[in-house]
Every structure is written in structure tokens, then in C-alpha cells.
TIGUTOR-333917 format. One record per residue (C-alpha): residue number from 1; residue in one letter; chain; x, y, z. Coordinates in Angstrom, 1 decimal. Layout:
n: NUM res: a chain: A u: X v: Y w: Z
...
//
This chain:
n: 1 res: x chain: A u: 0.0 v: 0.0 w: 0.0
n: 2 res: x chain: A u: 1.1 v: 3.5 w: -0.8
n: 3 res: x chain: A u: 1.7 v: 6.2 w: 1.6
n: 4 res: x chain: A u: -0.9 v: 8.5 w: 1.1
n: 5 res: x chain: A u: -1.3 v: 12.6 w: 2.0
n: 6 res: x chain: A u: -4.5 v: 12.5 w: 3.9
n: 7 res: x chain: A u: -6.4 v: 15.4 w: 5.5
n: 8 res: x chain: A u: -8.6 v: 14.6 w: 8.6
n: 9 res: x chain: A u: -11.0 v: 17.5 w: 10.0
n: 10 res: x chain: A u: -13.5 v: 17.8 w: 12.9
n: 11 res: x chain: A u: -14.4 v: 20.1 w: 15.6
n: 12 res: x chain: A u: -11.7 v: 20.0 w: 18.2
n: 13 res: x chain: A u: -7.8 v: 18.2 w: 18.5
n: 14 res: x chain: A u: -9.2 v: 15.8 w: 21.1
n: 15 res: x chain: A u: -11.8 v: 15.3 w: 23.9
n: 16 res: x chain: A u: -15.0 v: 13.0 w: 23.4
n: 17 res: x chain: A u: -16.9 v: 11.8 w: 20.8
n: 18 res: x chain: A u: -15.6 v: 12.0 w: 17.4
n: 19 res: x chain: A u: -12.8 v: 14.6 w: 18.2
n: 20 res: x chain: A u: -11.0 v: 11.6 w: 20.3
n: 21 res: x chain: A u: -11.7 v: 9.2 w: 17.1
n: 22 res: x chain: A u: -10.5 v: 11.6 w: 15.0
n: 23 res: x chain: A u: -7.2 v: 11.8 w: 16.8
n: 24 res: x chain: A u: -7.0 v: 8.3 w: 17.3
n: 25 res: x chain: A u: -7.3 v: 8.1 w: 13.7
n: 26 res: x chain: A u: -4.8 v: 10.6 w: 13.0
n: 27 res: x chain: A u: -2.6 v: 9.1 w: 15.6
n: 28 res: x chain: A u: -3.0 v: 5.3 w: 14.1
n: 29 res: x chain: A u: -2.5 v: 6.7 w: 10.0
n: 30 res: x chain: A u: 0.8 v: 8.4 w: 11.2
n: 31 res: x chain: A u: 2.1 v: 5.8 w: 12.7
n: 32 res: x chain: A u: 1.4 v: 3.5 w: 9.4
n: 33 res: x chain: A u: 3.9 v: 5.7 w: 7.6
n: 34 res: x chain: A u: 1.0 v: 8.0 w: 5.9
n: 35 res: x chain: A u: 1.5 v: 11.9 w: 5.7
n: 36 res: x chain: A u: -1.4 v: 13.2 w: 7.9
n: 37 res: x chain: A u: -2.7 v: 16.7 w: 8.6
n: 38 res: x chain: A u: -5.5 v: 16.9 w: 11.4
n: 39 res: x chain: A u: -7.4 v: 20.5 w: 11.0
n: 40 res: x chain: A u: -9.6 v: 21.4 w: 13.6
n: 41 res: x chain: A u: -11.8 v: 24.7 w: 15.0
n: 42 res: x chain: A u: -10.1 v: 24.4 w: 18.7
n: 43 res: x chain: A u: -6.9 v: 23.4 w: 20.1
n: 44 res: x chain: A u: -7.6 v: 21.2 w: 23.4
n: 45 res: x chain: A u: -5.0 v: 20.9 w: 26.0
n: 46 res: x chain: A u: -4.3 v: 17.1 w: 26.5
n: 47 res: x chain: A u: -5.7 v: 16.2 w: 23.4
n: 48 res: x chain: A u: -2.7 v: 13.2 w: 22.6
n: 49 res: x chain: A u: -2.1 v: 13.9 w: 19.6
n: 50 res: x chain: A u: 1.3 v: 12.4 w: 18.4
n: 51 res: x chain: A u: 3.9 v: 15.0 w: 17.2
n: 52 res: x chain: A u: 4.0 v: 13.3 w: 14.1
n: 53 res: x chain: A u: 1.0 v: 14.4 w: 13.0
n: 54 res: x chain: A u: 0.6 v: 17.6 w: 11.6
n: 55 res: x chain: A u: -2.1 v: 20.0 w: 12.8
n: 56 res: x chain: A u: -3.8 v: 23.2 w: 12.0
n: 57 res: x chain: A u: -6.1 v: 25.2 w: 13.3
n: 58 res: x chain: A u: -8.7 v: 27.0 w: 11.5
n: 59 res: x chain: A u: -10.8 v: 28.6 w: 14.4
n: 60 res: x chain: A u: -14.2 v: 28.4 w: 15.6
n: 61 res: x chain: A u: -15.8 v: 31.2 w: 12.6
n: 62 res: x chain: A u: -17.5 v: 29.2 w: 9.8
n: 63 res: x chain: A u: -16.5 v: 31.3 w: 7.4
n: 64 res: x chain: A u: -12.8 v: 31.7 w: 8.1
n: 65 res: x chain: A u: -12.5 v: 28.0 w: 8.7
n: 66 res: x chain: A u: -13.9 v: 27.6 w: 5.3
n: 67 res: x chain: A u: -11.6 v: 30.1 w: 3.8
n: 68 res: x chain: A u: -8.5 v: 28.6 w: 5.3
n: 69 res: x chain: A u: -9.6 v: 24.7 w: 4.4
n: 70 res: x chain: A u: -9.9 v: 26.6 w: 0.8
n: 71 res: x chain: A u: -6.3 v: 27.6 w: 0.7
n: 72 res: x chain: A u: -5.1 v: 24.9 w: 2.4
n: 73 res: x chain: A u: -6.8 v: 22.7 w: -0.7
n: 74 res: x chain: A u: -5.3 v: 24.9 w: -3.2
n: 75 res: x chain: A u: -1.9 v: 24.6 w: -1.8
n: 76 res: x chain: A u: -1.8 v: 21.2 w: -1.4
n: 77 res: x chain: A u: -2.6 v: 17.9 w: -3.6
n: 78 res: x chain: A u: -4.2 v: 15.6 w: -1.2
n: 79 res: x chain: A u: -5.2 v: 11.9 w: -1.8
n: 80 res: x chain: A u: -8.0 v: 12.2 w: 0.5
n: 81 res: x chain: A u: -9.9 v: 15.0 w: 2.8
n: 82 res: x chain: A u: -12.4 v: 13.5 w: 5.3
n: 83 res: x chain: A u: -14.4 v: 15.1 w: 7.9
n: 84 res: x chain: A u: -16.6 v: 13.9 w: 11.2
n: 85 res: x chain: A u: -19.4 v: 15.2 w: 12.4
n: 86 res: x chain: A u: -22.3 v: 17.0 w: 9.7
n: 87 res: x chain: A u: -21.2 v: 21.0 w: 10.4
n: 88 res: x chain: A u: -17.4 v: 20.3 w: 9.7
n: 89 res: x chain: A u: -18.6 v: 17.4 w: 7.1
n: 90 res: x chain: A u: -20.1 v: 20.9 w: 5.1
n: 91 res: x chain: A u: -17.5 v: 23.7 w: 5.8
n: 92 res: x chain: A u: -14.9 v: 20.7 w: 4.4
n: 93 res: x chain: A u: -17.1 v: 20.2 w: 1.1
n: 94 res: x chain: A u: -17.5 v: 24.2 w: 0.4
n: 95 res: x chain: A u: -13.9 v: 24.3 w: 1.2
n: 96 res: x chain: A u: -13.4 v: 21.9 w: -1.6
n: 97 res: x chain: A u: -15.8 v: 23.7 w: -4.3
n: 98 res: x chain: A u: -13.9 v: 27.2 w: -3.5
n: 99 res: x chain: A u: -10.8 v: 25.4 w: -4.2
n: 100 res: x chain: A u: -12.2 v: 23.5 w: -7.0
n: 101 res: x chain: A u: -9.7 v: 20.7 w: -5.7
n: 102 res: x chain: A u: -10.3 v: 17.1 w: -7.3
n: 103 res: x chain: A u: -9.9 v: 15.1 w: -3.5
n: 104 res: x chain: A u: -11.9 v: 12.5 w: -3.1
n: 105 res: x chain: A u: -14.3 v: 13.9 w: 0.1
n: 106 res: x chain: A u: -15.3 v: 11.9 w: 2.7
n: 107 res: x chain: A u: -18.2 v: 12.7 w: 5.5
n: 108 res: x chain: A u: -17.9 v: 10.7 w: 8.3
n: 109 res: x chain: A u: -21.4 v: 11.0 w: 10.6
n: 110 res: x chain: A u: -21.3 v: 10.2 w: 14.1
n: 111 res: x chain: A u: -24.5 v: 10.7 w: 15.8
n: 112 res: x chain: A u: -28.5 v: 10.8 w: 15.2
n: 113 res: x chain: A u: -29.4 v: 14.3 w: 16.6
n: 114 res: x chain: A u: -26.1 v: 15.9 w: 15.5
n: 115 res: x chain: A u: -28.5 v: 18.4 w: 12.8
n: 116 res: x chain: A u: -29.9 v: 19.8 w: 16.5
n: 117 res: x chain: A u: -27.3 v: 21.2 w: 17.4
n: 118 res: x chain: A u: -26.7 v: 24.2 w: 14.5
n: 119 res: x chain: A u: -27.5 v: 25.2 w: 11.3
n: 120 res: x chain: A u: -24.8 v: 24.1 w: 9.4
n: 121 res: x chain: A u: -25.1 v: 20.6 w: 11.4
n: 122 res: x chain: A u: -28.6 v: 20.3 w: 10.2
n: 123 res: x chain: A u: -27.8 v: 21.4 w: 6.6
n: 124 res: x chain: A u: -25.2 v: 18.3 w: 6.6
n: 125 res: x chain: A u: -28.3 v: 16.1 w: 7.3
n: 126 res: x chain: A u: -31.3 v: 17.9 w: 5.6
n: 127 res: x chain: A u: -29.0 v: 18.7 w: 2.4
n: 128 res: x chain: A u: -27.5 v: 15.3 w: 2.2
n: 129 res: x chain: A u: -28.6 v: 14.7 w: -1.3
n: 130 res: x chain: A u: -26.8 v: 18.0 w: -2.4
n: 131 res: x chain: A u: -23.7 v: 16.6 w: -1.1
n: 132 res: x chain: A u: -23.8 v: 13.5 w: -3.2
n: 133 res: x chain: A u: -21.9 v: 14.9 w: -6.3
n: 134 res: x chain: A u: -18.8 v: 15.9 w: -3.9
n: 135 res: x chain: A u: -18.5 v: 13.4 w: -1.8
n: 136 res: x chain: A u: -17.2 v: 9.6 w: -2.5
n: 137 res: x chain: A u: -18.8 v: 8.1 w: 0.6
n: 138 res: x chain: A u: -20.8 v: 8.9 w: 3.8
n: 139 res: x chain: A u: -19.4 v: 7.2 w: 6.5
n: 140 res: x chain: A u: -21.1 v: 5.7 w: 9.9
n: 141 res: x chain: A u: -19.9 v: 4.4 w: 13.0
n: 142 res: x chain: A u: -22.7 v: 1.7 w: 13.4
n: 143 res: x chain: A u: -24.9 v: -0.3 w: 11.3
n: 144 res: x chain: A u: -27.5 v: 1.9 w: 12.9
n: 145 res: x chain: A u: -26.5 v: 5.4 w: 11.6
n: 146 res: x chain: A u: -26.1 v: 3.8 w: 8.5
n: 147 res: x chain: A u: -29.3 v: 3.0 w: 8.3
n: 148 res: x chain: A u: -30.8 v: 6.2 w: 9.4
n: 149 res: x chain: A u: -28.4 v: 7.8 w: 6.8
n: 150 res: x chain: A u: -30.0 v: 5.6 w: 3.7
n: 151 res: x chain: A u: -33.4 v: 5.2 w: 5.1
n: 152 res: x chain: A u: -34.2 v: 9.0 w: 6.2
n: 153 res: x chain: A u: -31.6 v: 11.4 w: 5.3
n: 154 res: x chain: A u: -31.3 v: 9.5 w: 1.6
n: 155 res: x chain: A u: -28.0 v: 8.9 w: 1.0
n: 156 res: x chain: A u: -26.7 v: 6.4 w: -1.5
n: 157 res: x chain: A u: -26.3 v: 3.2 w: 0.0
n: 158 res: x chain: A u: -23.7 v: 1.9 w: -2.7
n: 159 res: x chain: A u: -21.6 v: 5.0 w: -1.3
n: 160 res: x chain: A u: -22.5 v: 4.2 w: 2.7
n: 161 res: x chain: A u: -20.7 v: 2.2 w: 4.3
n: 162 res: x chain: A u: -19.8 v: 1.1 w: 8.6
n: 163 res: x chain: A u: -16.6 v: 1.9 w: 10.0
n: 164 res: x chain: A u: -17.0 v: 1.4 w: 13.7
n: 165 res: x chain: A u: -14.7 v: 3.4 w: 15.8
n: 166 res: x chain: A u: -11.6 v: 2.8 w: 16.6
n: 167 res: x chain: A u: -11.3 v: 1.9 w: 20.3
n: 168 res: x chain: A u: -8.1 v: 1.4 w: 22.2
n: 169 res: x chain: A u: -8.6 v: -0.9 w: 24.8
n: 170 res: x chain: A u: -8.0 v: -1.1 w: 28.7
n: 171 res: x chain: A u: -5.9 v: -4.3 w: 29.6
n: 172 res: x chain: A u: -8.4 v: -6.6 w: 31.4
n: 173 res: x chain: A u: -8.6 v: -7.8 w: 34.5
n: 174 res: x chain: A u: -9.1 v: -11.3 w: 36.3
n: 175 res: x chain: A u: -12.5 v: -12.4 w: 37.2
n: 176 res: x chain: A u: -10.3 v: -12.6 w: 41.1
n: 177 res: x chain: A u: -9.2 v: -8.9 w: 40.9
n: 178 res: x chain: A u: -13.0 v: -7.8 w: 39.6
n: 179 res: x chain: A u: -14.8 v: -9.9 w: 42.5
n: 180 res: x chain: A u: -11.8 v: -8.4 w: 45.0
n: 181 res: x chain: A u: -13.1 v: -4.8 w: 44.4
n: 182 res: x chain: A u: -16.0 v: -3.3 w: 46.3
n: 183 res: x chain: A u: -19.4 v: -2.9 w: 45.1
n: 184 res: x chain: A u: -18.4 v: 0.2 w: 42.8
n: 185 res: x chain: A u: -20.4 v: 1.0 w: 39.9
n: 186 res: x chain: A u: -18.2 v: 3.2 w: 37.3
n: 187 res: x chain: A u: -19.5 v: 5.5 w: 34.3
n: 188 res: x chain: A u: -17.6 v: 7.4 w: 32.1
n: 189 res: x chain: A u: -19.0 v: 9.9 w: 29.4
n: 190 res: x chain: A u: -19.9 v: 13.4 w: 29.0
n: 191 res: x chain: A u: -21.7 v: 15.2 w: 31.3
n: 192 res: x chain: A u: -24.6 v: 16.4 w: 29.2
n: 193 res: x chain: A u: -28.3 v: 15.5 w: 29.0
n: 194 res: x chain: A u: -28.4 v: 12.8 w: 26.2
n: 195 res: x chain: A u: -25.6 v: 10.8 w: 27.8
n: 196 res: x chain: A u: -28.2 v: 10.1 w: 30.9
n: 197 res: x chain: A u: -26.0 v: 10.6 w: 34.1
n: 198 res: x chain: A u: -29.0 v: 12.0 w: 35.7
n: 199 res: x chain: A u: -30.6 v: 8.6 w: 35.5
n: 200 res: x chain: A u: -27.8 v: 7.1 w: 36.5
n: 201 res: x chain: A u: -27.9 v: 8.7 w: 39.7
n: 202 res: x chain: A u: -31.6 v: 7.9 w: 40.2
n: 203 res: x chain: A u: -31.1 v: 4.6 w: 39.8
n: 204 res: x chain: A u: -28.0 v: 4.6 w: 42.1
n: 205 res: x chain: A u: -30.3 v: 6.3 w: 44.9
n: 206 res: x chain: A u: -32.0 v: 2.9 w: 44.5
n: 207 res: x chain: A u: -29.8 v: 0.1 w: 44.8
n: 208 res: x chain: A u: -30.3 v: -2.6 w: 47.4
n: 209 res: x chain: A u: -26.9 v: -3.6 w: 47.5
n: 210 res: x chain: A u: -24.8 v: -2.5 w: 50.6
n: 211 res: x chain: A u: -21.7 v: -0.3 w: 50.3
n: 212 res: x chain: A u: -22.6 v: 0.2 w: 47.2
n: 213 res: x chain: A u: -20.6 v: 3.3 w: 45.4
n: 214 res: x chain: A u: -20.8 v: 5.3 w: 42.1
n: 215 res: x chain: A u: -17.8 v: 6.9 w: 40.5
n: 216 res: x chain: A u: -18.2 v: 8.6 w: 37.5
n: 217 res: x chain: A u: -15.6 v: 10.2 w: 35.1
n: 218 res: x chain: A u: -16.1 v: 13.2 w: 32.6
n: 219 res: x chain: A u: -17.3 v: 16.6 w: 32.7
n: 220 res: x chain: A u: -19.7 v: 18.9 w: 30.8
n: 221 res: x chain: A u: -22.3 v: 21.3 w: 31.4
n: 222 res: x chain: A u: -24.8 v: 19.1 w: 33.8
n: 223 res: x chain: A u: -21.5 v: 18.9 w: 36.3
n: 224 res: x chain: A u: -23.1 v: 21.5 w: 38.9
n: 225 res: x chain: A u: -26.8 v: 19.7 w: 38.9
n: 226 res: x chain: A u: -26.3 v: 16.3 w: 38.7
n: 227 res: x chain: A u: -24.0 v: 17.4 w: 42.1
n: 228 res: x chain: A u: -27.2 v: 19.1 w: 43.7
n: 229 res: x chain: A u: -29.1 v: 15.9 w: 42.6
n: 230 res: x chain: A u: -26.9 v: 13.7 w: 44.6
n: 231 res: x chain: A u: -27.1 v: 15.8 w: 47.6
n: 232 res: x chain: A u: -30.9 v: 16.2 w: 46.8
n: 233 res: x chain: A u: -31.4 v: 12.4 w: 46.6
n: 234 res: x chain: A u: -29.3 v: 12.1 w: 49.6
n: 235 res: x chain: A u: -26.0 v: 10.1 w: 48.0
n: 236 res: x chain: A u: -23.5 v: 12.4 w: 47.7
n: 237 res: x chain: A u: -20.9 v: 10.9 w: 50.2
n: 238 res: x chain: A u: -21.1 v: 7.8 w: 48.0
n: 239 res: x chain: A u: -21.0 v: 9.9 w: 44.5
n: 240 res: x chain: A u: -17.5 v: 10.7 w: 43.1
n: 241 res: x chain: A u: -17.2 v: 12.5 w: 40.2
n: 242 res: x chain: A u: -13.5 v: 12.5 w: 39.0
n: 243 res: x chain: A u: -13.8 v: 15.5 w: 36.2
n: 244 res: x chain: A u: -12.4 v: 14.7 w: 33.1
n: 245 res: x chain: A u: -10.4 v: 11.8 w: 33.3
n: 246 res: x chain: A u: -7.1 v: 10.9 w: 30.4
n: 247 res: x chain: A u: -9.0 v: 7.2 w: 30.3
n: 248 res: x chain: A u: -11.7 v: 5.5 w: 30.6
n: 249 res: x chain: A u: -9.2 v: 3.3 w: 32.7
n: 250 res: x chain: A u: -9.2 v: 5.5 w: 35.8
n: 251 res: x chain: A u: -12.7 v: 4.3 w: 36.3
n: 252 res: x chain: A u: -13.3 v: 1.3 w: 35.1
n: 253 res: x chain: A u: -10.0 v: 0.0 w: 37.2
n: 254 res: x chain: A u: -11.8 v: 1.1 w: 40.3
n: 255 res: x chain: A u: -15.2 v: -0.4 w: 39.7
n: 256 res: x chain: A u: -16.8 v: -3.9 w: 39.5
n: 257 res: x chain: A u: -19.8 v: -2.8 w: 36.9
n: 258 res: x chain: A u: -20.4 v: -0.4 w: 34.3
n: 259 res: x chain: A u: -23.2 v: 1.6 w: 33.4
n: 260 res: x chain: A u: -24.0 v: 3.0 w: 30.4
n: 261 res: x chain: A u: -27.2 v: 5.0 w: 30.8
n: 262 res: x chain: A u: -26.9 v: 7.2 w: 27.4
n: 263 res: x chain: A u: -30.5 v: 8.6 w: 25.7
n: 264 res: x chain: A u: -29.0 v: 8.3 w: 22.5
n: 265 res: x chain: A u: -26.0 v: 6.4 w: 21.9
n: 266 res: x chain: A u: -24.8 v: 6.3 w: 18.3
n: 267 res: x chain: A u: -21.9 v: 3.8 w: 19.1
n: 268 res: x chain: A u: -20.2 v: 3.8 w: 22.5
n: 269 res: x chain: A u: -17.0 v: 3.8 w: 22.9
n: 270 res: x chain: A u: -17.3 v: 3.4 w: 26.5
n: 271 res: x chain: A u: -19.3 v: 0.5 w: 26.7
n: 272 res: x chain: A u: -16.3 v: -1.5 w: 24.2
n: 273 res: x chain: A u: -13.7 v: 0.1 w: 26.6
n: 274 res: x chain: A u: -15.9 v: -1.4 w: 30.2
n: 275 res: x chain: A u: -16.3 v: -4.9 w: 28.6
n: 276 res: x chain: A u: -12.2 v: -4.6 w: 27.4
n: 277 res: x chain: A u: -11.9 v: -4.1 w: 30.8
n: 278 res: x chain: A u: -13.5 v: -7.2 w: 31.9
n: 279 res: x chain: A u: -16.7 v: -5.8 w: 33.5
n: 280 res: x chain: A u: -20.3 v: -6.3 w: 33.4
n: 281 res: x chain: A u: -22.1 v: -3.8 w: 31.5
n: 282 res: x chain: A u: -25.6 v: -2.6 w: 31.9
n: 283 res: x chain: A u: -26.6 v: -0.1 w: 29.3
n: 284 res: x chain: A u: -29.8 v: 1.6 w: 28.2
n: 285 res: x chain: A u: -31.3 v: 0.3 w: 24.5
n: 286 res: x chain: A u: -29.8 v: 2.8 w: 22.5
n: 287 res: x chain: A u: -28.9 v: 2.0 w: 18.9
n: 288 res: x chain: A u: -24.8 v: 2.1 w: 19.8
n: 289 res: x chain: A u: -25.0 v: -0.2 w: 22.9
n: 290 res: x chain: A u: -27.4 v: -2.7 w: 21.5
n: 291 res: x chain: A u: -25.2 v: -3.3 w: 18.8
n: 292 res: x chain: A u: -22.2 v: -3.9 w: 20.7
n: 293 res: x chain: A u: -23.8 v: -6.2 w: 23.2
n: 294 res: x chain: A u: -25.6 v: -7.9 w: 20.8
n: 295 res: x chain: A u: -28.0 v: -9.5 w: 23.7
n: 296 res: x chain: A u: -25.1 v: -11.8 w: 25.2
n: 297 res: x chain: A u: -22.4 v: -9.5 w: 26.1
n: 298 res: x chain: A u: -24.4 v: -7.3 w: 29.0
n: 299 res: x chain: A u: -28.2 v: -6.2 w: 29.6
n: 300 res: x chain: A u: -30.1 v: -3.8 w: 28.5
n: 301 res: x chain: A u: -32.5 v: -1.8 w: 29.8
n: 302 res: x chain: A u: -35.6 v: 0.5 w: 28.3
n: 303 res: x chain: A u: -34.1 v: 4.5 w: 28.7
n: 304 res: x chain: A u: -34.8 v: 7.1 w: 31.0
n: 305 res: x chain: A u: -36.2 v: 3.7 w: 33.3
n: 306 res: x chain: A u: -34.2 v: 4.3 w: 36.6
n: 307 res: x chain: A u: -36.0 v: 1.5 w: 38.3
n: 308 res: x chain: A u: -35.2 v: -0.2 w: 35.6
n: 309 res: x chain: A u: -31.4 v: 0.2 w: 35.7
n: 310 res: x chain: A u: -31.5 v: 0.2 w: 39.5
n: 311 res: x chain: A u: -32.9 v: -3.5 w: 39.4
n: 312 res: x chain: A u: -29.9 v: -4.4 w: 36.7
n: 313 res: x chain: A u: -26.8 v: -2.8 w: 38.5
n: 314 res: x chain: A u: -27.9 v: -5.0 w: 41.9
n: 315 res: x chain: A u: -27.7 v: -8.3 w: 39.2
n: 316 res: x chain: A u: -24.9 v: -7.2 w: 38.1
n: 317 res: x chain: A u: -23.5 v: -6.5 w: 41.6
n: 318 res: x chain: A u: -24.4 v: -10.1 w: 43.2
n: 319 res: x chain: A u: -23.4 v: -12.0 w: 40.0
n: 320 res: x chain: A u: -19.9 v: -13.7 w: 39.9
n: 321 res: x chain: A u: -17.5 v: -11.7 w: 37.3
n: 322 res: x chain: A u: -16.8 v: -13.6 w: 33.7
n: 323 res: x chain: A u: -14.6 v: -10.9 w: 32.0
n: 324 res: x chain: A u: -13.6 v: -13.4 w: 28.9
n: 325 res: x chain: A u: -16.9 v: -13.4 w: 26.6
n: 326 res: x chain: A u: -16.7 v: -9.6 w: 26.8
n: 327 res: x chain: A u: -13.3 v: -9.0 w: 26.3
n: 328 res: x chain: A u: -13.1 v: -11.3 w: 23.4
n: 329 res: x chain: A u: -16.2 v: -9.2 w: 22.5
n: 330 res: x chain: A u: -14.0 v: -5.7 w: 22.5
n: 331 res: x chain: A u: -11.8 v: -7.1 w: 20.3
n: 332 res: x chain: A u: -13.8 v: -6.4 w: 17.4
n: 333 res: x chain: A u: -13.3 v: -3.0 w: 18.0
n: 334 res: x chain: A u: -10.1 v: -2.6 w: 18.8
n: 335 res: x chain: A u: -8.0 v: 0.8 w: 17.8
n: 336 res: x chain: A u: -6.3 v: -1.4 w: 15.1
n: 337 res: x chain: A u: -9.0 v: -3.1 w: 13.8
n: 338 res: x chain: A u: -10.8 v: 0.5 w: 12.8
n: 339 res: x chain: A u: -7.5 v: 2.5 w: 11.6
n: 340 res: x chain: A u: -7.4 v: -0.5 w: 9.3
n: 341 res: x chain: A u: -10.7 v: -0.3 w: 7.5
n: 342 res: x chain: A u: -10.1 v: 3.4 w: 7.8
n: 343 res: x chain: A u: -6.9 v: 3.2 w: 5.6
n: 344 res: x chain: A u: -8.5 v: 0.5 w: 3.1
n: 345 res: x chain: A u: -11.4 v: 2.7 w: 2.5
n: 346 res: x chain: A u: -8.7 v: 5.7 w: 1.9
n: 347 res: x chain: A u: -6.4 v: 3.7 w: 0.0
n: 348 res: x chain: A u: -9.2 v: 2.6 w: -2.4
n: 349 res: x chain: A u: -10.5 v: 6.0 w: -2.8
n: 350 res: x chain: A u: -6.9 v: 7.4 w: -3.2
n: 351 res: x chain: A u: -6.7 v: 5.0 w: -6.4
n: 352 res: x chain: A u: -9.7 v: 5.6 w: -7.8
n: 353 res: x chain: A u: -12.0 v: 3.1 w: -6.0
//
């Protein structure tokens, strides 16, 4: 395979969500021996990037980062420009049409209610047909977004295709060291409204099981209530919220379940990181999680039921650890196994495929 001159664009250098894929990506095609240039719209401290990645920074104004991406285009030949999430998926294709550059364009989508949150996001959903010319293939990171992607928002399916997410995985541990540990349950995820944490919390009011702890790592913009709700519900001194954390390790090491409570889960990178681990997963039915358990590998539970969730954490709790299904499980996900179909998919389009 040829080294190819790729660019990679999305919101931010690093954090959650697609911004850590995207740097994961970045990271994993460097290291293959392929010339890659991550563009973002902010620089995030701590975002891992590797050094030998280039990167650029085009700023948070549509319109300038669409300028720059222009000139950036013009000045350079690449063999492939691909972009995550819808709003950067659109500034990237007008930045190719000012440019009037000949990549092959790639939108990578990421998650079902991404055209809520802008205009230009809902224009990269709404518009998708108008985007078909440009762009060589729409990309999801489950079976489920590529579904909604054909089925509602009418793109092509002979130019959709899955590429789950590259996931690097947590070095598992015995089913001795997991029973060892006290009753902690651990959650990790962004701490906004559609990833569920407040339900989380509700449930973990109403666990039967003794001693039983919560610790939960990320941060976001529900931080300050989902505090007051623990001291409202009166579990506080057994609530530990670490703040942003560099891996989903630093909670999943402490605790002997995970919980995945998400409203809408596209993929989940933290439920393939908890059973790498070798935990016991309960997760809500989201789209993301269902697909990864695929009914064998953890339970699931209807969303927004805290009873619900309650009643599954305490099975979870009281049942003897068996790490190896699930972390045979993760393996389909790994970091390496994504980067790969990542640089077929590039490599075919760099050649004309």
C-alpha cells in the first residue's frame, strides 16, 4: 500500500466523541507511515495527539475556517480529505468547491441528533442529497447510523458504508481482581443531558446492595446539577465525580460494573472500553449499545427507566464476574482493527475506487 497525504477534519484536537476518534485516527495513520494533517476549529489541552501528526487550526468562525480549508486545498494535492461530524462534514465540502480541488471527500457521521445542534449541522443532514456529487462516501460508525443515513436522510447506499470506531482498549482484568473490588459501579462519558448521568444517579439512589458506590468520570455542562441531585437524593458521600479523566481506565480499574445510561447512543466507545476491561455492562437500549452487546455480552435496559437500571446494576453487583466473553467481544473494535478499514477505505479511494 502506498503512503498516502491525507487530511482529517472535525471540531476540536481531542476530547469526546468523534474529536477523540478523530485523533485516534490521525494518531494510528501516522504511525502507518502516511503523511497526515488533522485540522480542527479548537486546540484542546491534552488532546494526545502524536507529534508526528501535523495539525492546523482554522478557528471556531464558519466562514474563516472555510476560507483557510480553501487555501489549504489549493496549496496542497491531497489523496483524501475526510471530515466527522455533519457541520465540519459541510465547511470541508465548500472548502473543496472554492478550491475547486479534485480530492476524493469523505463525511464521516457520528450521531443521530447531530442536525440539532446548529444550522450548518442540520444542513449536513437535511442537504445530504446536495452533497452526493462531492463526496465519494458517507461514513457511519454503526450499522444503525447507517441505516438512518439511507433510510431517512437519503444517502446512497452503494456510497454508505460502517466503520466502527476505533477503540483502544483497557488491559483486562481477572474475574479474582474484579470480584476483589467493592461494590463500585463506574461510568464514564460526557456530562450532558443525552448521555443520561441524571438517571444514573436515580437509579444509584435505588440500589439494594450494601456499600454500594458510584464513581463517574467526565465533565460537561450538567457537572453543577447532577451534584445538587446527589445531595438532593441524599447520596452524595457515595457519588465521586473525578472531572475529566485521560481514560476511561481511571474508572473502570476502580469499579466492578459499568453503566452505560446514554438517551441516544450512536456507538459507545465506553461500553467496548468497560467490557475490554473485563466488566459487566448494563446499558440503556440505545442503537450504539445494542449493537455492541448484541443481547449476550451485558443487559439492557428501556431509557430514562431508573427503576429499571436500578434492578440491573444490583444483578450485576451479586453476580460472579466472567470478563472473557466480553473482552473477546472488545476485540472487534479494537483501535487497530478500525485504523485499518479506515486506511483500506482511503487507499481505495486514493486510487480511484
Amino acid at each position: 500500500m502506498r503512503k498516502l497525504d491525507i487530511l482529517l477534519y472535525t471540531r476540536a484536537s481531542g476530547g469526546g466523541g468523534a474529536e477523540r476518534v478523530w485523533a485516534i485516527l490521525a494518531n494510528g495513520l501516522a504511525a502507518r507511515g502516511h503523511r497526515v494533517t488533522f485540522v480542527f476549529d479548537e486546540k484542546v489541552s491534552n488532546d494526545g495527539v502524536d507529534p508526528a501528526v501535523a495539525t492546523i487550526d482554522v478557528g471556531k468562525g464558519h466562514v474563516g475556517a472555510v476560507l483557510r480549508l480553501a487555501r489549504l486545498l489549493r496549496s496542497r494535492r491531497f489523496d483524501v480529505i475526510a471530515a466527522a461530524v455533519s457541520v465540519n462534514c459541510v465547511k470541508l465540502a465548500l472548502a473543496k468547491v472554492l478550491a475547486l480541488s479534485g480530492a476524493p471527500l469523505v463525511f464521516s457521521y457520528h450521531g443521530f441528533e447531530e442536525y440539532k445542534t446548529g444550522r450548518l449541522s442540520a444542513v449536513g443532514f437535511y442537504a445530504l442529497p446536495l452533497f452526493v456529487p462531492l463526496t465519494r462516501r458517507f461514513v457511519g460508525v454503526s450499522d444503525g447510523i447507517v441505516r438512518a443515513l439511507v433510510d431517512r436522510w437519503h444517502a446512497p447506499a452503494a456510497k454508505t458504508e460502517r466503520i466502527y470506531n476505533p477503540v483502544p482498549l483497557i488491559a483486562a482484568a481477572t474475574a479474582e481482581e474484579i470480584a476483589a473490588r467493592p461494590p463500585v459501579v463506574g461510568a464514564v462519558g460526557r456530562l450532558s443531558r443525552e448521555k443520561g448521568t441524571d438517571v444514573l444517579i436515580d437509579a444509584f439512589a435505588r440500589l439494594t446492595t450494601p456499600n454500594a458506590r458510584l464513581v463517574i468520570g467526565g465533565d460537561g455542562p450538567e457537572r453543577q446539577r447532577l451534584v445538587q441531585q446527589a445531595a438532593d437524593l441524599g447520596v452524595s458521600d457515595r457519588v465521586r465525580f473525578l472531572g475529566r479523566v485521560s481514560s476511561a481506565a481511571e474508572v473502570y480499574g476502580l469499579a466492578r460494573v459499568a453503566a452505560v445510561p446514554s438517551r441516544t447512543e450512536a456507538f459507545g466507545m465506553t461500553t467496548v472500553e468497560a467490557l475490554s476491561a473485563g466488566l459487566s455492562v448494563v446499558a440503556t437500549d440505545c442503537d450504539g449499545s445494542r449493537e455492541i452487546l448484541a443481547g449476550q455480552y451485558g443487559e439492557l435496559v428501556p431509557i430514562e427507566n431508573a427503576a429499571a437500571l436500578a434492578a440491573a446494576l444490583d444483578r450485576a453487583l451479586a453476580t460472579p464476574p466472567n470478563p472473557a466473553p466480553g473482552v473477546a467481544r472488545a476485540q472487534e473494535f479494537s483501535a487497530e482493527a478500525g485504523i485499518a478499514q479506515w486506511e483500506r477505505l482511503f487507499a481505495g479511494l486514493a486510487t480511484g475506487g
